[in-house]
N, C-alpha and C positions, 0 to 999 in steps of 0.2 A: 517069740513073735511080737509081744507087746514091747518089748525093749527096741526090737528094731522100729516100730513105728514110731516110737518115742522119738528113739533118735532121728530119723527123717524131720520128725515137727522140731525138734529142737535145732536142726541145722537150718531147718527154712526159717524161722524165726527169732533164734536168739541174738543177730546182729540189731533187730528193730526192735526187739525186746529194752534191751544194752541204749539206741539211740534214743528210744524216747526217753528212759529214764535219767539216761545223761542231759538230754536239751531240758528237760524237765526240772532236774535237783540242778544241774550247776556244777556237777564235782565226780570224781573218778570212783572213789571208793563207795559213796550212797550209791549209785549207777551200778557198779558192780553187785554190791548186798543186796539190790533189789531184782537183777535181774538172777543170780542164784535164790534166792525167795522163791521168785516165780515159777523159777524151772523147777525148783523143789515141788511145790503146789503141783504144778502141771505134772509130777510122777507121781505124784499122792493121789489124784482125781484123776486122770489119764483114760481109764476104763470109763468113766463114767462122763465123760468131754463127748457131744456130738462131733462127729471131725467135722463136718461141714462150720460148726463155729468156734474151731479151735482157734484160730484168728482171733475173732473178736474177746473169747475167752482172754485169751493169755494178754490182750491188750488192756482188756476190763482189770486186769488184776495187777496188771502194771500200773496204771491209773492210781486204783486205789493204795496200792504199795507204797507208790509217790509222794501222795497226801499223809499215808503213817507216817511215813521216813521225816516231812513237813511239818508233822504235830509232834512228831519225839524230840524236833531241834528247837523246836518252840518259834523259831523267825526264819521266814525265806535268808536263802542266801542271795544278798545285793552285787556280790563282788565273785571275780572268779581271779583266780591268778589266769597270767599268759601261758604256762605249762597246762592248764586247765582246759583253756581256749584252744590250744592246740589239736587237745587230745578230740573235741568235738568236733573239730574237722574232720580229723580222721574217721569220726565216726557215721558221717552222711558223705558218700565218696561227691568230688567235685570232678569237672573235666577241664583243664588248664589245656587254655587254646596258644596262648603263645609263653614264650616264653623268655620275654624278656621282662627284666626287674620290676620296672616302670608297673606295668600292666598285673605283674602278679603281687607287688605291692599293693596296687590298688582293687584285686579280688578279695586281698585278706582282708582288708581295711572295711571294706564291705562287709564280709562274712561276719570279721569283729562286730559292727553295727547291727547286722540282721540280729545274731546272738543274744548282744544286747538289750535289744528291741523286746526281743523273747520273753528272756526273764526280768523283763518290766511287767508283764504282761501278768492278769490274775490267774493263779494257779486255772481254772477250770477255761479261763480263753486257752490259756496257753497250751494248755492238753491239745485241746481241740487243732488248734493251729499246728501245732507239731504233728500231731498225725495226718492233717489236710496235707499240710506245705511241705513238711521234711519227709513222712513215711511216705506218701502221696495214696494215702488210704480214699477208699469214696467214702459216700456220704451215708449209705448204707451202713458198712464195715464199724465208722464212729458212730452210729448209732445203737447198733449190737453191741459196741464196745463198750460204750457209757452208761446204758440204759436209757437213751433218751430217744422222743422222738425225732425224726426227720427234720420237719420244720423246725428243732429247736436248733439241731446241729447248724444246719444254716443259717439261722439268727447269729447263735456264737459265731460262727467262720466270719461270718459279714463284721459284729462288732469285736472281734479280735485281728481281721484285718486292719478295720476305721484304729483299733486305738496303737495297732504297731506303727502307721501310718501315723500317727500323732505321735509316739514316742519317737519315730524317727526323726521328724522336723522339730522335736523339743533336741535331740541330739545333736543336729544338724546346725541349731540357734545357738546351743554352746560354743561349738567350733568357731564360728564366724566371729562370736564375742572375744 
């Protein structure tokens, strides 16, 4: 019986588990070790998880996962290869309205940017925004996740919007130059 509820949690969860550790490190293989980590964890402690906040659980410990995985490399990763990029597309599904060159040129081009935008962004914005904007978690959910209160998660949403918003028009001012 405990296997099979397992697996239930593990199937509703471990694509978002996978997505934030990915928009979070940057890279396939830290993404993959962290989200096997977790699910490890989460069958070690499993019995002892409220279901009601397994959710927030298993996102709390992806979070912190994140940050180990960030203090073992000693320096965020700046750069990603395009095989890299790729791979994170695939990992938040998109919905391609048309389908000519031109226009899906220009979603990737975007996507590239938002991405970017991302991991400019201070590890603890960037958490937060990934779970707001990519998982499309409420405000609740991140705050169970994090341990913080309400009103804080909203401070970060707001000032990890304002500085993606700034990393994007400092990107945007490259181009032009």
């Amino acid at each position: 019986m405990r296997q099979a509820h397992f697996t239930t949690a593990v199937l509703a969860y471990k694509d978002r588990i996978y997505s934030q550790a990915y928009y979070f490190l940057g890279n396939r293989p830290d993404a993959e070790d962290v989200t096997q980590e977790v699910l490890l964890r989460a069958w070690q402690h499993f019995d002892a998880i409220r279901k009601p906040t397994l959710k927030a659980w298993l996102m709390r410990v992806t979070h912190n996962l994140c940050i180990d995985t960030l203090r073992r490399h000693k320096a965020e990763r700046a750069v990603v290869s395009d095989e890299e990029l790729g791979e994170a597309t695939k990992a938040v599904p998109t919905q391609e309205v048309e389908h000519d060159p031109h226009s899906v040129a220009e979603r990737q081009e975007l996507r590239d940017c938002l991405e970017e935008g991302i991991r400019r962004l201070p590890p603890r914005l960037r958490s937060i925004i990934i779970m707001r904007e990519l998982l499309d978690m409420r405000y609740e959910e991140i705050s169970a996740a994090l341990g913080i209160p309400i009103n804080s998660v909203k401070v970060y949403i707001h000032r990890g919007r304002k500085q993606l918003r700034a990393a994007l028009g400092e990107m945007a001012e490259e181009v032009r130059r």
